[in-house]
N, C-alpha and C positions, 0 to 999 in steps of 0.2 A: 508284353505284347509278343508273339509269336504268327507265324507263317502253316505250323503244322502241332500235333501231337496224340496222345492216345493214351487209354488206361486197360489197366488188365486187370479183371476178376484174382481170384484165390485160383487156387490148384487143387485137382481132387482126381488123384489116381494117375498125378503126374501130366496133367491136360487142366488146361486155363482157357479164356475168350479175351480177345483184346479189342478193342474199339478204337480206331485209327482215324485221323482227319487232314486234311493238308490245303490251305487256302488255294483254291482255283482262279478267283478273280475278286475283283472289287467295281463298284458302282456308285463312283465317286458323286454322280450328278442325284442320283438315287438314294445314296448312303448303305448300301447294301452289300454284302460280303458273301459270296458262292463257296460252299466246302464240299470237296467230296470225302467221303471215309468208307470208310471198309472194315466190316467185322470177321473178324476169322480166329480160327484155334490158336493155339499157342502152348507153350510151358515145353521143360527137358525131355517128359517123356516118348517114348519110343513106341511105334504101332498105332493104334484108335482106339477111341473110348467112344463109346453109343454117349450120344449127351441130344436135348431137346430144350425147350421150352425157353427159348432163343427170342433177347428183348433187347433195343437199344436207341434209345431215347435221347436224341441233342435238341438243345436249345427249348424243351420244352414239347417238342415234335417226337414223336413216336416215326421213328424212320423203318424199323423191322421189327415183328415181334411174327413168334410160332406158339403153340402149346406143344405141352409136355408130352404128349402122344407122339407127336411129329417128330422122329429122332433118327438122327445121322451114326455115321462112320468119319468121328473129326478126331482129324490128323492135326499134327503142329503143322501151320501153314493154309489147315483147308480153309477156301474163304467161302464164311456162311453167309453174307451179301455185302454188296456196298451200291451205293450212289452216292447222291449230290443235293443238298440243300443251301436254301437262301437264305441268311440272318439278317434282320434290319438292326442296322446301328442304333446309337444315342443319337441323340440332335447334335450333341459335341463331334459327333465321330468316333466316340471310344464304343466299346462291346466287348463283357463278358458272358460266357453263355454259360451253361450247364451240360454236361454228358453223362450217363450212365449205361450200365448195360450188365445184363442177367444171363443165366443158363443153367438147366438141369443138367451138368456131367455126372455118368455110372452113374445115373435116378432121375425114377418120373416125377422130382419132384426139384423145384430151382434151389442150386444149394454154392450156386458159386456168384459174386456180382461186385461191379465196382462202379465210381463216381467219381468223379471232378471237375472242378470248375477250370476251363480255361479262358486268354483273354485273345481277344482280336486284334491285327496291326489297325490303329485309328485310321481313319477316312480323314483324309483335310476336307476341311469344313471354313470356316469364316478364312476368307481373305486377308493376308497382313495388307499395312497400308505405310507407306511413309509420305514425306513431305520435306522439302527445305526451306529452311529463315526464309524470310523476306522482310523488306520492307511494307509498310502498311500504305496501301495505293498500288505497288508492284505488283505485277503475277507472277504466284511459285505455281511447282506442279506438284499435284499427287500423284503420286505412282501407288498402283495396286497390283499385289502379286496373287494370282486365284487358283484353284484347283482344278477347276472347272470353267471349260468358255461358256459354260450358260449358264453361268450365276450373273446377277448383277449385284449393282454394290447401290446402297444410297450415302451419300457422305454428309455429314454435319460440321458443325463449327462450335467451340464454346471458349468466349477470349473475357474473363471477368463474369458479370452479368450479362454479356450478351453472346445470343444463341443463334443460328441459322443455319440454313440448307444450303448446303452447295450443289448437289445433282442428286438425282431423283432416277432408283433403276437404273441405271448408266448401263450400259453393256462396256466401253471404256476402259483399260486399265493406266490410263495416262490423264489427269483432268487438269485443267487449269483454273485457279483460283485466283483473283485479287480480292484480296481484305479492303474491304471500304475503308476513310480516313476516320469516318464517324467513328471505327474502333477506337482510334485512340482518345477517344472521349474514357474509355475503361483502364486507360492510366494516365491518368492527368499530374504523377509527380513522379515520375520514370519516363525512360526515351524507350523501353521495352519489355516486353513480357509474355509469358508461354501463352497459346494458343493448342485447344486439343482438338485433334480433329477425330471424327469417331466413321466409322467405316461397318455397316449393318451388310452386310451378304444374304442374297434372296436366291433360293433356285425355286424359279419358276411366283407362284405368291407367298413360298414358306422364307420365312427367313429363318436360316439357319446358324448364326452366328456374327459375332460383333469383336471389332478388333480397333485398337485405339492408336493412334500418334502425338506425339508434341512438336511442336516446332518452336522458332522466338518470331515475335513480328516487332517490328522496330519502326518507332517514329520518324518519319522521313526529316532529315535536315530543316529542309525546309520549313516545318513547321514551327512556328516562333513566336513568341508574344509581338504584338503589333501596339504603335502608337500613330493616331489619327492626326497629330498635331502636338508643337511645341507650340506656344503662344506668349507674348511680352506684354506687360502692361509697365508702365512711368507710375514710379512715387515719387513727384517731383521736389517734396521738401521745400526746399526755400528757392527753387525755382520757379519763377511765377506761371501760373500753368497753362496764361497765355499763349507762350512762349513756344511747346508743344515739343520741343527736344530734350533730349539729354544732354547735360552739362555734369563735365569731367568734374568730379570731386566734389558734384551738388549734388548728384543725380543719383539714384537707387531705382534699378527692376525688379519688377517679380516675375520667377519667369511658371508655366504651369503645364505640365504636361495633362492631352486631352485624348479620353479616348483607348484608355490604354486598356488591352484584353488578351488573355490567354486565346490560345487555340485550341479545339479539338477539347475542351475539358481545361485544360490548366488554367492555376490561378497566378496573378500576379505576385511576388514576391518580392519586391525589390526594386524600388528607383534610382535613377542617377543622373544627374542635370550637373553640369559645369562650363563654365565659362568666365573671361572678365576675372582670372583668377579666385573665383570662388565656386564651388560645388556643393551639392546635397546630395542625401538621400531617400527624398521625401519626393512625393506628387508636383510639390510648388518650391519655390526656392524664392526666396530677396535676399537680394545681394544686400552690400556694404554699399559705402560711395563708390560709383566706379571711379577708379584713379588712371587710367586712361585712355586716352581720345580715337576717335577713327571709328574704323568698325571690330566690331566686338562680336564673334557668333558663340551663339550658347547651344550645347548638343546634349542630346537626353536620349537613355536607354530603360527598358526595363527587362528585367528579369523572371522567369515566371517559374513554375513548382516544378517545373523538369528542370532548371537550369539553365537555359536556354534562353538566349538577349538577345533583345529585337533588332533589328534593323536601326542605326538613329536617326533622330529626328533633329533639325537645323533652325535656330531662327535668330537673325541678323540685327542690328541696331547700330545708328550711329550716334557715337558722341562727341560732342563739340568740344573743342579744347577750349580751356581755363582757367588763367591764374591771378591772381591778385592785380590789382593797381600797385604802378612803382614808376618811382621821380626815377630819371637817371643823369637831372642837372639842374641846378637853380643858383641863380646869380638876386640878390638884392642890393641897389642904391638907393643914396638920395636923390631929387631931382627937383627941378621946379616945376611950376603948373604946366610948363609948356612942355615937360618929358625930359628937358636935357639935364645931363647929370650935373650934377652941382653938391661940394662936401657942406655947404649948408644952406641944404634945399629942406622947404619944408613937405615932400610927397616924396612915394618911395616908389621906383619904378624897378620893374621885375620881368625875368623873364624864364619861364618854367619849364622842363622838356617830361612828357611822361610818355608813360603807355599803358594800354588797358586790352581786356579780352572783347572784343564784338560780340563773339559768339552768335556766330551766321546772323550779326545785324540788329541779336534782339535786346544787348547790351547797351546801356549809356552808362557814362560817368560826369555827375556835378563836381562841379571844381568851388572852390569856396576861401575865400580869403581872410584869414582873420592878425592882428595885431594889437601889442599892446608893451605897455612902459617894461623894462626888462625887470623880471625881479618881481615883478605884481600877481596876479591872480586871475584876473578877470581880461580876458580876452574881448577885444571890439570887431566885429563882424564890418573889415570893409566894404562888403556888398561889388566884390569884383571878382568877375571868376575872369578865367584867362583861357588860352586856347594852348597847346604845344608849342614852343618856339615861339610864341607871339610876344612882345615886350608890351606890358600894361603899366597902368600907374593906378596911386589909390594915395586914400591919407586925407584929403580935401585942404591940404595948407594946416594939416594937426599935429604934423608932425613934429615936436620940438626940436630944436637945434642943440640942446643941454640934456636931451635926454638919448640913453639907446633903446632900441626897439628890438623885441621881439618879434619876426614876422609866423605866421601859420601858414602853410599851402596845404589843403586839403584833396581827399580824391575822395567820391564814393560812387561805387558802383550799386549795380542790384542786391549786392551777398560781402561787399567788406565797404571800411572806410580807413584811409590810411593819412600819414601825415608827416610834411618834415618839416622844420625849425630853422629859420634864419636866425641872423644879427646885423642891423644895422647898427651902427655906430652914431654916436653924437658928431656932430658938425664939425669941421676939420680947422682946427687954432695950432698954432706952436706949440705953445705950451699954456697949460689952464690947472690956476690950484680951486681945490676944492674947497667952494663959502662956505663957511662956518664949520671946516671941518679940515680934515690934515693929508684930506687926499692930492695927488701930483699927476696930473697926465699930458702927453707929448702926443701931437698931432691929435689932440680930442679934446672933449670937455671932460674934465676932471668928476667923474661920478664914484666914488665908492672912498669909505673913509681908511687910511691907513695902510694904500694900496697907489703901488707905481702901476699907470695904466699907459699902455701905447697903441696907437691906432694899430686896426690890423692893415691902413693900407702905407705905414712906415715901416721899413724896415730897420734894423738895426746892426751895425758892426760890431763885431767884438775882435779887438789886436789888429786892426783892419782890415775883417771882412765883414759879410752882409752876415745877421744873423740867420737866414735861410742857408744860403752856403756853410755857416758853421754848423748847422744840426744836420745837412747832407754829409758834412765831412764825419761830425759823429755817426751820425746812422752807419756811414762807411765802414767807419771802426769796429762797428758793430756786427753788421753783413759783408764784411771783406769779399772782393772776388773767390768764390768757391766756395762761400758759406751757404750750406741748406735754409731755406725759409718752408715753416710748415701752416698749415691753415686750413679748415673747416669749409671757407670761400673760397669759390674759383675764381679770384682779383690777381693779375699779374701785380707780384709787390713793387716793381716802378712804378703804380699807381702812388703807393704809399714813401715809398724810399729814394725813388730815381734808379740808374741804373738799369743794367740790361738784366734780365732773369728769364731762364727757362723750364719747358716742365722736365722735372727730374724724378726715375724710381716709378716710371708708371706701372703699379701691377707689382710690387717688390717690395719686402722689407729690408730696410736698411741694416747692416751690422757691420762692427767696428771692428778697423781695420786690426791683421794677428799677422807679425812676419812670422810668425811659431809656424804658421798654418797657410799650408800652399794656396786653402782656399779660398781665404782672404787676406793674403797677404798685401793687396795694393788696394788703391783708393778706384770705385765706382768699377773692381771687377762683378762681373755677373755671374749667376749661375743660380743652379736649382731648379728644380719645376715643381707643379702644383698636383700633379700626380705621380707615381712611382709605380713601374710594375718590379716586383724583387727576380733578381736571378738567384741561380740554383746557392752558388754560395753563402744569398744574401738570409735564403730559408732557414730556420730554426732548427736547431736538431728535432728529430721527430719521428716515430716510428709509423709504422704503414700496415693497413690489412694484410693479411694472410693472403703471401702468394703462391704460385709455384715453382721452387727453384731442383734443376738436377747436376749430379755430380758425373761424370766422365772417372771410373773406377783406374787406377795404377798397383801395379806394385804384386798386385796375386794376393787379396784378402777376402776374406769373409768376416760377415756382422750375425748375430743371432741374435735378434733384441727380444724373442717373445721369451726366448730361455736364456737371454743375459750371460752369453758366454762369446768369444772374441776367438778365432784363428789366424794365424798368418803362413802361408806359403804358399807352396804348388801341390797340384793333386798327386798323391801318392808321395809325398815328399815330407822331407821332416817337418813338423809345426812345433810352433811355441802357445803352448796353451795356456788361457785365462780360464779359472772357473772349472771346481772340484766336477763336477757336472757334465763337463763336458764330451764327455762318453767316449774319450782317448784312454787307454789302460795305462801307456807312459809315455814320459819325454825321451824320444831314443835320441835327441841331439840338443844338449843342453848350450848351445851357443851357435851364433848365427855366423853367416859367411859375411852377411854386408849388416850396413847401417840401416837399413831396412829402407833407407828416403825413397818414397814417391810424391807426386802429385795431384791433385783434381783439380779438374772443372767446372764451371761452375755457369751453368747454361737455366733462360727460363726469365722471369718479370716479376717486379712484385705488383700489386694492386694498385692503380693509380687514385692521388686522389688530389686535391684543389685543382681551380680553373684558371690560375694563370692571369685573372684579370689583375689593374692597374686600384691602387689606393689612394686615398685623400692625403697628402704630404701636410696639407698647411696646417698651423699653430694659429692658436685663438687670434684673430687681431682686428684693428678697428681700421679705418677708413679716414684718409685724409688727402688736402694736393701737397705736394711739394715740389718746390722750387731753387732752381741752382743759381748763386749770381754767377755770370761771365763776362762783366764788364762794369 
C-alpha cells in the first residue's frame, strides 16, 4: 500500500518521461481514492531534447496523450501535464491500479515507455464489532467501531442451531442485547458456550462488508432441574392396614419422586432420595423397616446434564413407636377357691405385671393362661386371662397337692407372642418320701426318684446360716467390693448378687494396671481420647515439594556451576583455584591467611502440605455395660 509513486521510461539522448502520482484524498463513505500526478521530463542529461507523442494512461484512463507531430523543447524538470483522477476501490477497500506512459524523444516516432502496477492505502470498509460474556437473560452490549457515520450495521446472532437478528440498519455504534433463556435449550449438558455475533455494514443499500465476534453466554444459576413433589406411600407388611400409620420396625415406605425436568433443554441425570437412614439413587426408593419413631423427613434432589441439582424437595411421616410385649414380674401360689393363699390349696392364684405398645391406640394384647403337671408335654389352657397387677386365680380345685405345676402366662399382640414360666410347687408337708420310689423332700411332696428336693419356700442353713445368706456370702467372694461386673444387659447386678454396683468405664476400654508405665500405673486412672490431631514431632519423617529457600552469601566467594569451577577471595586479590579451566594463568599465593570459616542464611518456605485435621484413635472393639461393686 502506498500514499504516492511513479515510473520512468528508458533514456534516449540522455532525456526520459516519468509519470508521478501522490494520493490527494480518500472517500471513505464512496470507497474512492483522488490522485493527482504529473508527467514531466527527467533523466542526467543536460539542455533539451525535441521529444512528442506524449501518452499516459492510469488506472485504465487515458489522462494525456499528444501525437508525434506535437513536439516540445523537454528539459529534466519540464512538466508536460498533470491533474487529478478518481479510482474506485474493491468492495473490500483494497485497490491496485495500473500506470503507463509513452514518448517520442530525438524522433517522430515513440521510442521511450514504461509501466507499473501500483497499490492504493485500503479504504476501511466493514465495521469491526465486539461484544462481552453475559449471562443468558442478562443484557451485554455491542460495541461497533465504523469508518464511516453513515454506514449502518445490521447485527446477527448464531448460538448452536439457533439464529436471529438483533438490529436491522442501526445507525448506532453501541446496541444492547439480551439473549433469550430459550437459548439455553442449545446446551442442555454445559452451563456455556460461544455465541457469534456477525456485524453486515451497509453505506446507504450496498453492503459493503461483514465482520464477526464471539462472545461465552452462560446459563444463569438459576436455572436447575425442578422436582414437582416428593410423595410417601405405606407398605404396611404385617401391620394391619386398618390401622393407617406407620409402625417402628413393622413399617416400610416408598418414597417417589414426581415431576422431575430439566430446564431450558437439559436432561435429567441423576436421583437422590434419603431419609429414616436409608437413601437411593433412583426415581423411587423403599426403605427397610423403619427402626425409628417420631418424625422422619425424607429429602430428594435431582441432577441434570449440566450438573446442576435442584432445589429439594421434603416429605414428612410419623411413626409410631414399638416394641415387643414384656412381663416385668410374676408371682404364682397356691390358694383355695376363695383366693386366699394356702401351701395346699388346690387353685393357683397369680398376679402378673406387663407392658405393651398401643401404638396411638390401635394395639391390643390377649393374655392367655396355660398350665400343666411339671415335666409333661401337653399344656391345659386355663381360660383366664388377667389384667396388669391384677391377682387372678384359675385351676377349678385340679390342682393336685402331690403334684408341681408348671404355670404359662402368655402375651400376644398384633405382630409377636411372648411368654414366661412359673413353678408352683407340691403342697407344703415336713417332710415326704417318695411312694414306690427313693425320692426325700422337705417342705414338699416328694416327686422325683433319686433326688433330695426342698421347697423353694424353706430356706436352708448351712454352719448356721440361711442358705440364701450363704450363696450372698459366696457370690461376695466372688464380686468382692471393687470387683468389675460386665454384661450384654443393662440389669444393675444387685438385681442378681445384692450389693451396691455402679456404672463403671462409660465410653473406655479397660487396661491393666503397669507401675512400668506412668500411664497406667494406678487402678481406674483415665486417659486418652477418641480422636488424635499429631503435633509437629508426632509427624513422620517425610519429605515436602519443591520449595523456595535463599542463602545470605559470607566470606567473599564465587560458584560457577554452568562451567564447574569454584573461587575464593576478594576482587583483585589472591584466589585459591578449583578447576584446570578456570581461566586463572597461576596461583600467585599458595596458602591462605585464615581458615576461610563463614556463614549463610538460610531465608524462604518449603511447600506446605497436609491439613492438620484430627484421626480416628480407637482399636477394634465391641460393646458392653459394666459395673463396679462399692459396697
Amino acid at each position: 500500500m502506498a500514499s504516492s509513486g511513479s515510473i520512468t521510461t528508458g533514456t534516449k539522448e540522455g532525456r526520459s518521461v516519468t509519470l508521478s502520482w501522490s494520493l490527494s484524498s480518500q472517500d471513505i463513505a464512496n470507497n474512492t481514492s483522488t490522485i493527482a500526478w504529473t508527467l514531466k521530463g527527467s533523466g542526467s542529461g543536460s539542455g533539451w531534447v525535441m521529444s512528442g507523442g506524449f501518452k499516459a494512461v492510469i488506472n485504465g484512463t487515458t489522462v494525456y496523450s499528444t501525437s508525434t507531430d506535437n513536439r516540445i523543447q523537454l528539459y529534466n524538470g519540464t512538466v508536460i501535464a498533470s491533474g487529478s483522477l478518481k479510482i474506485s476501490h474493491n468492495a473490500d477497500g483494497t485497490k491496485s491500479f495500473k500506470l503507463s506512459c509513452e514518448a517520442g524523444v530525438y524522433s517522430y516516432a515513440v521510442n521511450v515507455s514504461a509501466s507499473g502496477t501500483h497499490t492504493l492505502n485500503t479504504i476501511p470498509r466493514a465495521s469491526s464489532v465486539s461484544a462481552t460474556s453475559v449471562n443468558i437473560g442478562s443484557a451485554t452490549t455491542i460495541s461497533i467501531s465504523r469508518a464511516s457515520s453513515s454506514f449502518t450495521h445490521t447485527l446477527s446472532y448464531t448460538f448452536g442451531s439457533a439464529k436471529g437478528t438483533i438490529a436491522t440498519k442501526t445507525a448506532s455504534t453501541s446496541v444492547s442485547w439480551t439473549p433469550a433463556l430459550t437459548l439455553a435449550n442449545q446446551i442442555p449438558s454445559t452451563t456455556s458456550g460461544t455465541c457469534t455475533i456477525t456485524c453486515d455494514t451497509y453505506n446507504g443499500s450496498t453492503k459493503i462488508g461483514t465482520k464477526t465476534c464471539t462472545l461465552t453466554l452462560t446459563v444463569p444459576a438459576s436455572v436447575k432441574p425442578t422436582i414437582s413433589s416428593l410423595t410417601v406411600s405405606r407398605i404396611d407388611g404385617d401391620v394391619p392396614s386398618t390401622w393407617g400409620i406407620y409402625v417402628q420396625s413393622k413399617s416400610k415406605a416408598t418414597l417417589t419422586i414426581n415431576g422431575a425436568s430439566g430446564s431450558y433443554g437439559s436432561t435429567i441425570k441423576s436421583y437422590s432420595i434419603s431419609g429414616g437412614g436409608y437413601s437411593g439413587t433412583s426415581s423411587t426408593l423403599t426403605t427397610g423397616f423403619l427402626n425409628s419413631s417420631g418424625t422422619i423427613t425424607f429429602t430428594a434432589t435431582v441432577t441434570d446434564s449440566r450438573g446442576r441439582t435442584s432445589a429439594a424437595a421434603t416429605v414428612s411421616i410419623t411413626v409410631v413407636a414399638y416394641s415387643v410385649p414384656s412381663f416385668s414380674s410374676y408371682n404364682s401360689q397356691r390358694c383355695n377357691s376363695g383366693g386366699t393363699i394356702s401351701d395346699d390349696g388346690t387353685y393357683i392364684k397369680a398376679t402378673v405385671f406387663y407392658s405393651f405398645a398401643s401404638c396411638s391406640s390401635k394395639n391390643t394384647v390377649t393374655r392367655s393362661t396355660y398350665y400343666r403337671v411339671a415335666g409333661t408335654s401337653t399344656w391345659i389352657n386355663a381360660s383366664a386371662s388377667f389384667n396388669s397387677g391384677t391377682a387372678f386365680t384359675f385351676g377349678d380345685g385340679k390342682i393336685s397337692t402331690e403334684t408341681s405345676y408348671e404355670v404359662k402366662y402368655e402375651l400376644t399382640d398384633a405382630f409377636t407372642t411372648i411368654s414366661i414360666t412359673d413353678i408352683v410347687s407340691t403342697a407344703s408337708v415336713v417332710m415326704d418320701f417318695k411312694s414306690g420310689g427313693k425320692g426325700v423332700a422337705i417342705g414338699k411332696v416328694s416327686e422325683t426318684d433319686n433326688c433330695f428336693e426342698v421347697s423353694e419356700k424353706w430356706d436352708v442353713k448351712v454352719y448356721g446360716k440361711l442358705l440364701s445368706e450363704y450363696i450372698k456370702q459366696a457370690i461376695g467372694a466372688i464380686y468382692p467390693v471393687g470387683s468389675i461386673y460386665m454384661s450384654i444387659k443393662n440389669t444393675n447386678p444387685s438385681t442378681y448378687f445384692g450389693g451396691t454396683w455402679v456404672a463403671w468405664g462409660t465410653g473406655r476400654v479397660p487396661v491393666g494396671v503397669n507401675a512400668n508405665d506412668t500411664n497406667f500405673a494406678t487402678a481406674e486412672k483415665t486417659g486418652g481420647s477418641s480422636t488424635v490431631t499429631l503435633t509437629t514431632a508426632q509427624i513422620p519423617s517425610h519429605t515436602h515439594a519443591k520449595g523456595t529457600l535463599a542463602t545470605a552469601s559470607a566470606g567473599g566467594h564465587t560458584h560457577d556451576l554452568k562451567n564447574q569451577k569454584t573461587s575464593w577471595g576478594t576482587s583483585g586479590g589472591n584466589r585459591v583455584l578449583i578447576d584446570a579451566t578456570s581461566g586463572y594463568s597461576a596461583v600467585s599465593n599458595k596458602t591462605t591467611t585464615s581458615a576461610g570459616s563463614h556463614s549463610h542464611t538460610i531465608s524462604g518456605s518449603t511447600a506446605a502440605t497436609g491439613s492438620g485435621s484430627s484421626h480416628s484413635n480407637l482399636q477394634p472393639y465391641i460393646t458392653c455395660y459394666m459395673w463396679k461393686r462399692t459396697a
